[in-house]
N, C-alpha and C positions, 0 to 999 in steps of 0.2 A: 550859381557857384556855391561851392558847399568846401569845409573841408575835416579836419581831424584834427582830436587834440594832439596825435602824434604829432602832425605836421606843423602844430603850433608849438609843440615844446622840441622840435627840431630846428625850427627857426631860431627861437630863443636863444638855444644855445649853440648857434652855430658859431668858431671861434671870430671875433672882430679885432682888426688893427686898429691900433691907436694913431692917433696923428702928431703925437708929442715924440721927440726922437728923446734919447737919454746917454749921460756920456758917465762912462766910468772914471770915479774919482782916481783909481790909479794908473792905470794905463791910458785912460783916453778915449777909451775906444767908443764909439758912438753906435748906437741902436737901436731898432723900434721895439715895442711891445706889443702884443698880440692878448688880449683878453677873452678869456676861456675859460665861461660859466659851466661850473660843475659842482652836484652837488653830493656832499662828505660821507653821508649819513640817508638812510632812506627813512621818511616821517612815517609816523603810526597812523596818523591821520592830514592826507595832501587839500589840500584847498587852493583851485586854480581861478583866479582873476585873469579873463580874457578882455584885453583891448579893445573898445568896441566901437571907437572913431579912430580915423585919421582925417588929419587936416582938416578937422570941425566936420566931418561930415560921418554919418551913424552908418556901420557896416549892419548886410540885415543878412547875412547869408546866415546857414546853418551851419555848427562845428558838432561834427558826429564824436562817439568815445564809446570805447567797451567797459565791461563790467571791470576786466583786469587793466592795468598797466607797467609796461615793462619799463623801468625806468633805469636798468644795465647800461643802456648806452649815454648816458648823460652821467654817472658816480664818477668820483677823482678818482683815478689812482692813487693805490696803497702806497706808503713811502716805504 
Protein backbone atom coordinates (compact mmCIF):
# COMPACT_ATOMS: atom_id res chain seq x y z
CA UNK A 1 0.00 0.00 0.00
CA UNK A 2 1.66 3.13 -0.98
CA UNK A 3 0.23 6.66 -1.24
CA UNK A 4 0.78 10.67 -1.87
CA UNK A 5 1.37 13.60 -0.29
CA UNK A 6 -1.55 14.88 -2.33
CA UNK A 7 -3.67 12.22 -1.07
CA UNK A 8 -2.56 13.21 2.37
CA UNK A 9 -3.16 16.81 2.24
CA UNK A 10 -6.59 16.01 0.73
CA UNK A 11 -7.49 14.14 3.59
CA UNK A 12 -6.60 16.69 5.81
CA UNK A 13 -8.34 18.96 4.52
CA UNK A 14 -11.38 17.50 3.68
CA UNK A 15 -14.28 19.78 5.29
CA UNK A 16 -15.47 17.90 8.84
CA UNK A 17 -18.77 18.35 10.96
CA UNK A 18 -18.83 19.20 14.20
CA UNK A 19 -20.86 17.61 16.78
CA UNK A 20 -21.63 20.76 18.86
CA UNK A 21 -25.04 22.23 17.41
CA UNK A 22 -25.08 26.28 18.16
CA UNK A 23 -28.14 28.48 18.73
CA UNK A 24 -28.26 32.05 17.58
CA UNK A 25 -28.46 34.64 20.53
CA UNK A 26 -31.25 36.48 18.44
CA UNK A 27 -33.38 34.62 16.79
CA UNK A 28 -32.86 31.15 17.89
CA UNK A 29 -32.16 29.43 15.28
CA UNK A 30 -30.05 26.33 15.96
CA UNK A 31 -27.11 24.84 13.78
CA UNK A 32 -24.23 22.89 13.17
CA UNK A 33 -20.72 23.86 12.08
CA UNK A 34 -18.67 22.38 9.39
CA UNK A 35 -14.78 22.89 9.84
CA UNK A 36 -13.00 23.73 6.83
CA UNK A 37 -9.08 23.86 6.99
CA UNK A 38 -7.67 26.22 4.64
CA UNK A 39 -4.81 27.79 4.26
CA UNK A 40 -4.49 32.01 3.92
CA UNK A 41 -1.23 32.51 2.55
CA UNK A 42 1.02 30.06 0.59
CA UNK A 43 4.70 29.44 2.88
CA UNK A 44 8.06 30.24 1.32
CA UNK A 45 9.29 27.35 2.92
CA UNK A 46 6.20 24.01 3.72
CA UNK A 47 7.33 21.55 6.18
CA UNK A 48 5.13 18.51 6.18
CA UNK A 49 4.84 16.20 9.54
CA UNK A 50 3.10 12.92 8.39
CA UNK A 51 1.15 10.74 11.05
CA UNK A 52 2.77 7.77 11.26
CA UNK A 53 0.79 5.52 13.76
CA UNK A 54 -2.75 4.92 14.45
CA UNK A 55 -3.95 3.37 17.22
CA UNK A 56 -0.42 2.60 18.56
CA UNK A 57 0.57 0.82 15.74
CA UNK A 58 3.53 2.19 13.20
CA UNK A 59 2.17 2.63 9.55
CA UNK A 60 5.22 1.34 7.23
CA UNK A 61 3.84 1.94 3.77
CA UNK A 62 5.49 4.48 1.47
CA UNK A 63 4.09 8.22 0.81
CA UNK A 64 5.35 9.31 -2.77
CA UNK A 65 5.71 13.48 -3.69
CA UNK A 66 6.90 15.58 -6.64
CA UNK A 67 9.39 18.08 -6.81
CA UNK A 68 6.36 20.74 -7.21
CA UNK A 69 3.28 21.13 -5.26
CA UNK A 70 0.01 22.56 -6.17
CA UNK A 71 -1.47 23.77 -3.09
CA UNK A 72 -4.66 25.89 -5.22
CA UNK A 73 -7.05 23.68 -4.16
CA UNK A 74 -6.67 23.78 -0.33
CA UNK A 75 -6.08 28.38 -0.15
CA UNK A 76 -9.25 30.31 1.43
CA UNK A 77 -11.03 32.29 -0.60
CA UNK A 78 -10.36 35.93 -0.98
CA UNK A 79 -13.01 38.14 0.85
Amino acid sequence: MSSTVNQCLEAFFTPASALDEYQCDSCGWVSTSTLSPSISAPPTILMIHLKRLVLGKKIQHLVGFKEELDLSPHMAESP
